[in-house]
C-alpha positions as CSV (number, residue, x, y, z in Angstrom):
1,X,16.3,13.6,9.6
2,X,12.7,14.3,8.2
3,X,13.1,17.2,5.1
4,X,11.0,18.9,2.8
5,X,9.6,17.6,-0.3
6,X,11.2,18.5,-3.6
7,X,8.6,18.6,-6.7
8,X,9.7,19.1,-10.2
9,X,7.2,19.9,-12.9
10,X,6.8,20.3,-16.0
11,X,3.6,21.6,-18.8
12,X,3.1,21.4,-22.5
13,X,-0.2,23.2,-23.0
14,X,-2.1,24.6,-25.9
15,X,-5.2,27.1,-25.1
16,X,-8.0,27.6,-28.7
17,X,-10.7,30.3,-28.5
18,X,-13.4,30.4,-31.1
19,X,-16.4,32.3,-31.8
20,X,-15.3,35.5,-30.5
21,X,-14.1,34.0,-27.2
22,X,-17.0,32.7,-26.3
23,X,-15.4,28.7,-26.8
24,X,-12.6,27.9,-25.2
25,X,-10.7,24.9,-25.3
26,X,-7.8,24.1,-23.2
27,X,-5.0,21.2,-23.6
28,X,-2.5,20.2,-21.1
29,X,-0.2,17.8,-20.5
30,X,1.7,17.4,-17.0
31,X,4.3,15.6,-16.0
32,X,6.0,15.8,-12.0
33,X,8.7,14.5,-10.3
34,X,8.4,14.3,-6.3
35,X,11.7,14.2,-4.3
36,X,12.2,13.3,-0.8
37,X,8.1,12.2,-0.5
38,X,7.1,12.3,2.9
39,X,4.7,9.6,4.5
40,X,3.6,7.9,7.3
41,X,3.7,3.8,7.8
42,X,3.9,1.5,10.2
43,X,6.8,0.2,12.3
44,X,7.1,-2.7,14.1
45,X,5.8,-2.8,17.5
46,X,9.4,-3.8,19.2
47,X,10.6,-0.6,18.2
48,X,8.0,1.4,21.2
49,X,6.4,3.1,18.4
50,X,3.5,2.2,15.9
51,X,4.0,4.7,13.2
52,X,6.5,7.4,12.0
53,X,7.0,10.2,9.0
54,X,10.1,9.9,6.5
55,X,11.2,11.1,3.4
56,X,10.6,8.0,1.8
57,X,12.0,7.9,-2.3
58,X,10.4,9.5,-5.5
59,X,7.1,9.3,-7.2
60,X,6.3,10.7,-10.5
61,X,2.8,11.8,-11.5
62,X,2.2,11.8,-15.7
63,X,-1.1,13.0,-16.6
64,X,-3.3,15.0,-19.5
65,X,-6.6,17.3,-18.9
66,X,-9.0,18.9,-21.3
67,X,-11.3,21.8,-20.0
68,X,-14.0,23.5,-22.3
69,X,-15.5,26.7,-21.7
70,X,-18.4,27.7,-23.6
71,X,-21.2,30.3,-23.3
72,X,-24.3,29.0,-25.4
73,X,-26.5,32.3,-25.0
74,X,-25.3,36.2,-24.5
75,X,-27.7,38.8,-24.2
76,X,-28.2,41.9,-22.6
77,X,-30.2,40.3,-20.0
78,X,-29.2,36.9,-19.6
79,X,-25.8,34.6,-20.1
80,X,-25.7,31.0,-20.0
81,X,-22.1,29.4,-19.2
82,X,-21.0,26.1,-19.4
83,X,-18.0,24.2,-18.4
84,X,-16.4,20.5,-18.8
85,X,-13.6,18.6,-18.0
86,X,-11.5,15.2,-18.0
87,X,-8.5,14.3,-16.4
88,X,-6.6,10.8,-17.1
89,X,-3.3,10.5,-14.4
90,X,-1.0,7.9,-13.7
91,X,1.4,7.6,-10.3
92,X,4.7,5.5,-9.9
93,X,6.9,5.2,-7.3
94,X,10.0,5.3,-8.9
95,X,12.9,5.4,-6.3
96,X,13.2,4.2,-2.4
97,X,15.3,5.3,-0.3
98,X,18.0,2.6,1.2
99,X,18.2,0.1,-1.8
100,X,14.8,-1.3,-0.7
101,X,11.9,-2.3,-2.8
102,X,9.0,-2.4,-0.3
103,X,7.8,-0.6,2.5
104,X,4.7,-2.7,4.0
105,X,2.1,-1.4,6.0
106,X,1.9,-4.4,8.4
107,X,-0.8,-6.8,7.9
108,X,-3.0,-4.0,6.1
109,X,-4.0,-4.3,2.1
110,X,-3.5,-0.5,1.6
111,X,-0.8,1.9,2.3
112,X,2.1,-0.5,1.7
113,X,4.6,1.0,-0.5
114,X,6.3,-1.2,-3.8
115,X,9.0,0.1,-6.1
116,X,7.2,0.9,-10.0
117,X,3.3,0.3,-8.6
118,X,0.8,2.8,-7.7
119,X,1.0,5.1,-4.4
120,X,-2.7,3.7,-4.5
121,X,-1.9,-0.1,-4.7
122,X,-4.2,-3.1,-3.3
123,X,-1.8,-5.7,-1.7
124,X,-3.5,-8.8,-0.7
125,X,-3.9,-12.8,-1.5
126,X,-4.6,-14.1,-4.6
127,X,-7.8,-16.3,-4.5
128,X,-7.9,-19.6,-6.0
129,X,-12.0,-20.8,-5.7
130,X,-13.0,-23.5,-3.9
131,X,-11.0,-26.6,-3.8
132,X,-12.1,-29.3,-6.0
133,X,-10.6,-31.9,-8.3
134,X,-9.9,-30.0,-11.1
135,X,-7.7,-27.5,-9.2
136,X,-6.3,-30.7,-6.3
137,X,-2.6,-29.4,-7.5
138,X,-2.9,-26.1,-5.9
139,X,-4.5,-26.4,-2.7
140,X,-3.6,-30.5,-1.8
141,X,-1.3,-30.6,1.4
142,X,-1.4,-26.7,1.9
143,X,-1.0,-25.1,5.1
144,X,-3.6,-22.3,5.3
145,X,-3.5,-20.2,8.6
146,X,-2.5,-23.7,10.5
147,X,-4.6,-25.6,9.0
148,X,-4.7,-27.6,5.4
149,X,-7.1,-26.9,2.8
150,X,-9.6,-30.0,1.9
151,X,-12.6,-30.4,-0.4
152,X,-15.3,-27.7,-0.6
153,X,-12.7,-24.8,1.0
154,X,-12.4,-21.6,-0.1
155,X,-8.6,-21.0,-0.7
156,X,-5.7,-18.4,-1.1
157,X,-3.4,-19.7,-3.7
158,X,0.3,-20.5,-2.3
159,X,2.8,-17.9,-4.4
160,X,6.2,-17.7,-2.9
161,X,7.9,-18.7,0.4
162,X,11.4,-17.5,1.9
163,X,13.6,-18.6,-1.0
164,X,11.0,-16.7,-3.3
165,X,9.5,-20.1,-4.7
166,X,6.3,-21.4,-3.3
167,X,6.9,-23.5,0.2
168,X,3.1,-25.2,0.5
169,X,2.4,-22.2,3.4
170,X,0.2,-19.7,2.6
171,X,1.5,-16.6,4.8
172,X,2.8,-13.1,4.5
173,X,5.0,-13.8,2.1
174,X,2.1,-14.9,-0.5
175,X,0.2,-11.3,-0.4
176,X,0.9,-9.8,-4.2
177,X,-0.8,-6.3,-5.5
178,X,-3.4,-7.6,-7.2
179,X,-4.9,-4.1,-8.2
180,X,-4.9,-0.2,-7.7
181,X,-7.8,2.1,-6.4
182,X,-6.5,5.1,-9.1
183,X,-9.8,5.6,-11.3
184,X,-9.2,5.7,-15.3
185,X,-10.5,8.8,-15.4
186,X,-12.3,11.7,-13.4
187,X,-13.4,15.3,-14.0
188,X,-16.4,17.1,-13.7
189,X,-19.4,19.4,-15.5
190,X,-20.3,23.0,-14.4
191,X,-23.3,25.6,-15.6
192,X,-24.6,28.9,-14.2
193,X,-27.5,30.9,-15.7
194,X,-27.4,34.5,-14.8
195,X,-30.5,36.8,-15.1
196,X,-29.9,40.6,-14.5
197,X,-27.8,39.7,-11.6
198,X,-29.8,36.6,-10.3
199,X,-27.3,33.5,-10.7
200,X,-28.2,29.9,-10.7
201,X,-25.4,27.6,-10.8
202,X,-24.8,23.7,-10.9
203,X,-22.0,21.4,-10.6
204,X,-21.6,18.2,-10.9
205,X,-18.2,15.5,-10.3
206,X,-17.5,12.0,-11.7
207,X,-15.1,9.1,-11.3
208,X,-15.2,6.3,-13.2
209,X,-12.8,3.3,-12.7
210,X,-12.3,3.1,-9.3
211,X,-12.5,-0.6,-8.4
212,X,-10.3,-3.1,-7.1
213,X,-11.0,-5.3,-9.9
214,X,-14.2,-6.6,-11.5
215,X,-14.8,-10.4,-9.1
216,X,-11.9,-9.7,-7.4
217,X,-9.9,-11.6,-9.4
218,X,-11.9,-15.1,-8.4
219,X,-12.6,-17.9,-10.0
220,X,-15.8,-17.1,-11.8
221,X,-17.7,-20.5,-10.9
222,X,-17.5,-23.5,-8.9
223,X,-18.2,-26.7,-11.7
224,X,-22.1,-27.9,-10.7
225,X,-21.2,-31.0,-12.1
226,X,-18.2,-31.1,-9.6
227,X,-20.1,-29.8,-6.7
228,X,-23.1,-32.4,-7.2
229,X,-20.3,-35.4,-7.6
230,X,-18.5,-34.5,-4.8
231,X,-21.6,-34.5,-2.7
232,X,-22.6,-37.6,-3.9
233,X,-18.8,-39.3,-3.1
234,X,-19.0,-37.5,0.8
235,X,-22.6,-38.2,2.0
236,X,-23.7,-41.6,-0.6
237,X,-26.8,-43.1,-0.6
238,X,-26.9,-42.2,3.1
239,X,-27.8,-38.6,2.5
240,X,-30.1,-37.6,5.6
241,X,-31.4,-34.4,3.6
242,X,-32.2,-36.5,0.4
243,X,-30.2,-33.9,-1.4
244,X,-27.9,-36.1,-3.3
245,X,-28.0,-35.7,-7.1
246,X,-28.8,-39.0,-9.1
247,X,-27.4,-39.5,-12.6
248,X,-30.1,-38.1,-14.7
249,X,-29.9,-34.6,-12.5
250,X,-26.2,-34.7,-13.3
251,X,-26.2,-35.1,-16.7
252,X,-28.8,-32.8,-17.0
253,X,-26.4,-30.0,-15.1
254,X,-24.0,-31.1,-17.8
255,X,-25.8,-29.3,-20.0
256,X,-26.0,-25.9,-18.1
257,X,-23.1,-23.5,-19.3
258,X,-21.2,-26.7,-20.5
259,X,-21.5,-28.0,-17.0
260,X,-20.8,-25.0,-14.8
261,X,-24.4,-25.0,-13.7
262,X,-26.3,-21.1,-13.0
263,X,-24.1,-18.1,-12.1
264,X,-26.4,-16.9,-9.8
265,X,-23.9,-14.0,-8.4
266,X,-23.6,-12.9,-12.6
267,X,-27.6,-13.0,-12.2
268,X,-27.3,-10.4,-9.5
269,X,-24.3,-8.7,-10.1
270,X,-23.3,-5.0,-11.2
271,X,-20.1,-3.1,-10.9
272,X,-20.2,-0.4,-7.9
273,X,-20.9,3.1,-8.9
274,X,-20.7,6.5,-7.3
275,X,-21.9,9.6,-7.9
276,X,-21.6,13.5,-6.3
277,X,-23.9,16.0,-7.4
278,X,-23.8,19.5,-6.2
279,X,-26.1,22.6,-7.2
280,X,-26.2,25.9,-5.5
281,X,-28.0,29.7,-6.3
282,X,-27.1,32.7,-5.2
283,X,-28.0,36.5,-5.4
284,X,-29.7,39.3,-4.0
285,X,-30.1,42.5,-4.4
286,X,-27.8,45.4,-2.0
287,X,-29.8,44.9,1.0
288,X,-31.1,41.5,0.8
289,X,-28.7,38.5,-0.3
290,X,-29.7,34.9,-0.8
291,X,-27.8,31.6,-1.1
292,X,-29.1,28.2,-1.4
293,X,-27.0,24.7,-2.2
294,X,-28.1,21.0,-2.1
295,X,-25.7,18.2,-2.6
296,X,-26.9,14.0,-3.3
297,X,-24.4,11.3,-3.0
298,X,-25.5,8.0,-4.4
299,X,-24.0,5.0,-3.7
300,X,-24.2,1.6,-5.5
301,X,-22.9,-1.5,-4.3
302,X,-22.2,-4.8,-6.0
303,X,-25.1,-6.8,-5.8
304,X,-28.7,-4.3,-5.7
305,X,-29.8,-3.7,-2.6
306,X,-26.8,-2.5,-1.1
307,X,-27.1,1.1,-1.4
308,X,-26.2,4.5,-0.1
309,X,-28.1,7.7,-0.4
310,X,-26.9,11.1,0.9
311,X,-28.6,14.5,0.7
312,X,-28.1,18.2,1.9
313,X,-29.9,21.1,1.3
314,X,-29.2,24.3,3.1
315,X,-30.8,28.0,2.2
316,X,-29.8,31.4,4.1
317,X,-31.4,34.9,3.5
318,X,-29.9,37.9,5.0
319,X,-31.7,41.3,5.2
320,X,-29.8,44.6,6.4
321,X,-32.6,46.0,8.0
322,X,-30.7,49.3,9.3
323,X,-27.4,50.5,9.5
324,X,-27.2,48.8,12.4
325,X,-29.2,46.0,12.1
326,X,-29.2,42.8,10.0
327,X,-31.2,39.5,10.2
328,X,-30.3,36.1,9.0
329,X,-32.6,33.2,8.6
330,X,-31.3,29.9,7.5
331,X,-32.7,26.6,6.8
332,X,-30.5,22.7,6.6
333,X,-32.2,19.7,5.7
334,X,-30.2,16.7,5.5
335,X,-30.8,12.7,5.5
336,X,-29.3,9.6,4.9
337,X,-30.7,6.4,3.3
338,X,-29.0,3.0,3.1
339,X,-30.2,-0.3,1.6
340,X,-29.2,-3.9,3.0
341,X,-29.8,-7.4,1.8
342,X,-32.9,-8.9,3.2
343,X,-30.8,-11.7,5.4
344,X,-27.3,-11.7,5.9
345,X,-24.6,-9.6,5.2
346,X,-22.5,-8.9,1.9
347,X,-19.7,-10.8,2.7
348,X,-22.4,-13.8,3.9
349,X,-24.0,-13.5,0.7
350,X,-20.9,-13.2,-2.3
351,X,-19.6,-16.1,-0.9
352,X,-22.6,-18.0,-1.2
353,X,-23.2,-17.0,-4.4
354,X,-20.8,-17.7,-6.2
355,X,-21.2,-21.7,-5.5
356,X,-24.7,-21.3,-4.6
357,X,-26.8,-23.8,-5.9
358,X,-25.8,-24.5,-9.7
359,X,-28.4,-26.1,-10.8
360,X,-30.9,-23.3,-9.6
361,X,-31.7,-20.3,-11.8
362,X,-32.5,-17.1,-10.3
363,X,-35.0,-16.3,-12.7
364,X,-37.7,-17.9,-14.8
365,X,-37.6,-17.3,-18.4
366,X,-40.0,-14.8,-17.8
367,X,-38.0,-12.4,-15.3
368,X,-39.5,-13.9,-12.4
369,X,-37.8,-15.2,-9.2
370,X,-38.2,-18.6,-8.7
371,X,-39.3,-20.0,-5.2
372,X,-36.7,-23.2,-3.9
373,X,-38.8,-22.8,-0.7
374,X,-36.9,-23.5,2.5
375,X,-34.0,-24.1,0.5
376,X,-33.8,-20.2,-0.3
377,X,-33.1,-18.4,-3.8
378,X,-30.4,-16.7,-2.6
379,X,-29.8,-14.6,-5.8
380,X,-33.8,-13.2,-5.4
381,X,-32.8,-12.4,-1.8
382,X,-30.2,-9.7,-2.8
383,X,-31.7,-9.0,-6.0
């Protein structure tokens, strides 16, 4: 039977105020203990039903916040506030109910449940780059979705099996948690100027960490001096597209990044980024009261033109005319902007760069994009 959740908790604190109260600082540590958690997850679709709720185990939440409070100018007239703060917390499932370890979500990579990992846990395969010589041990004779892995694949690596050793099958039982969506950090920054009763405030939140993990955990490169080798052994002298390296080319690759060729997808590459501002003003005087607020979210994706761009303004006046009579005007603007690649689609275009051509820079030494012609610089597409 479904129950209610228990939470224990427990705060060492220490609050300072300086300069006649007008600096705060405030110090607290947290740790809590939740009992009985209750969630939802899958079940397996031979029982007539595709999800439940159920006390599942324990998690406990350890943590540590600073806040500052500080007001830079007080007069008789006008008061300037300011406020900061930064909040690290870590979560841990620490205890499941009926001796069991895991509690997967199906097929999905979130929401799957593991005894000592995050609440927030990524559980997928573990990459192992494209199959080539170098790497022939991991991916030879391996049985990926029904098929087997060969030359020039893209593959997961084989982890485990059913006796907890790897079998040469790459199924369900090779997923691991290969990362957490928890940022390091988060918090935010607040101000309000008030002038003989007019306010004007501004806030503004931040996360920084939240990732999977930088690459994705992937092999960084694919060898150019393997890739132009290999093409050489599968098409020969017979190439139809004339696109066969000859020896000279090769050893000249040799000497790119100690034979890795051009990381085209570092060329291009930044980590994702988020950010939330909001700003609002309000005042007024007895009969006529004002509020205005805008808000911008800006998104940054992992290669430059993917991008997201959110904003919302709204502004209402209201007037009390009479007793009995009041009028309200209001105003909302509100868009939305989003940047895409110039040909294909993210997915299309990480994959592609990440073997793409090594022995093609994006750039000149210059800064300029270089033109391959038909063949396409696909780190200047994206860039």
């Amino acid at each position: 039977a479904i129950t209610w959740e228990k939470q224990k908790q427990t705060n060492i604190g220490v609050d300072m105020a300086f300069l006649n109260d007008r600096l705060n600082v405030s110090l607290d540590g947290f740790f809590i203990k939740n009992d009985n958690l209750l969630m939802k997850h899958s079940l397996p679709l031979t029982s007539g039903y595709s999800e439940t709720w159920e006390n599942i185990g324990s998690v406990k939440n350890k943590g540590f916040e600073a806040t500052i409070n500080a007001t830079p100018i007080q007069t008789r007239d006008f008061t300037w506030n300011v406020n900061a703060n930064i909040s690290f917390d870590k979560n841990e499932v620490s205890k499941l109910y009926g001796d069991v370890k895991e509690i997967l979500n199906g097929s999905d990579r979130e929401k799957n449940i593991f005894l000592g990992e995050s609440l927030n846990n990524i559980y997928t395969y573990k990459t192992g780059g494209i199959a080539n010589e170098s790497n022939r041990s991991q991916w030879e004779n391996l049985d990926f979705n029904g098929k087997h892995v060969g030359l020039g694949d893209l593959f997961p690596l084989d982890v485990s099996g059913p006796d907890g050793v790897p079998d040469g099958v790459v199924d369900q039982l090779d997923r691991v948690v290969v990362g957490k969506k928890d940022p390091k950090f988060y918090g935010g920054f607040a101000t309000d100027f008030n002038y003989k009763g007019i306010t004007l405030n501004a806030v503004f939140n931040y996360s920084y960490g939240y990732s999977i993990d930088t690459r994705t955990k992937n092999s960084d490169l694919t060898s150019g001096v393997e890739a132009a080798e290999l093409y050489g052994r599968i098409n020969g002298e017979a190439d139809p597209a004339g696109w066969a390296w000859s020896q000279e080319e090769i050893d000249h690759i040799r000497t790119i990044n100690n034979g890795w060729g051009y990381d085209q997808l570092d060329a291009v590459w930044r980590n994702p980024v988020t950010q939330t501002h909001n700003f609002s003003v309000n005042g007024g005087s007895e009969k006529v009261r004002y509020f205005g607020a805008a808000s911008y979210v800006k998104q940054e994706g992992f290669l430059k033109p993917y991008t997201y761009d959110k904003y919302n303004i709204r502004m209402n006046v209201t007037a009390d005319i009479t007793k009995d009579l009041e009028v309200f005007a209001g105003l909302a603007i509100y868009n939305t902007f989003q940047g895409n690649a110039v040909f294909e689609n993210a997915e299309a275009n990480y994959g592609k760069l990440r073997v793409w051509q090594p022995d093609q820079p994006v750039y000149t030494d210059s800064g300029k994009h270089i033109d391959f012609g038909w063949i396409a610089n696909n780190g200047a597409s994206v860039d």
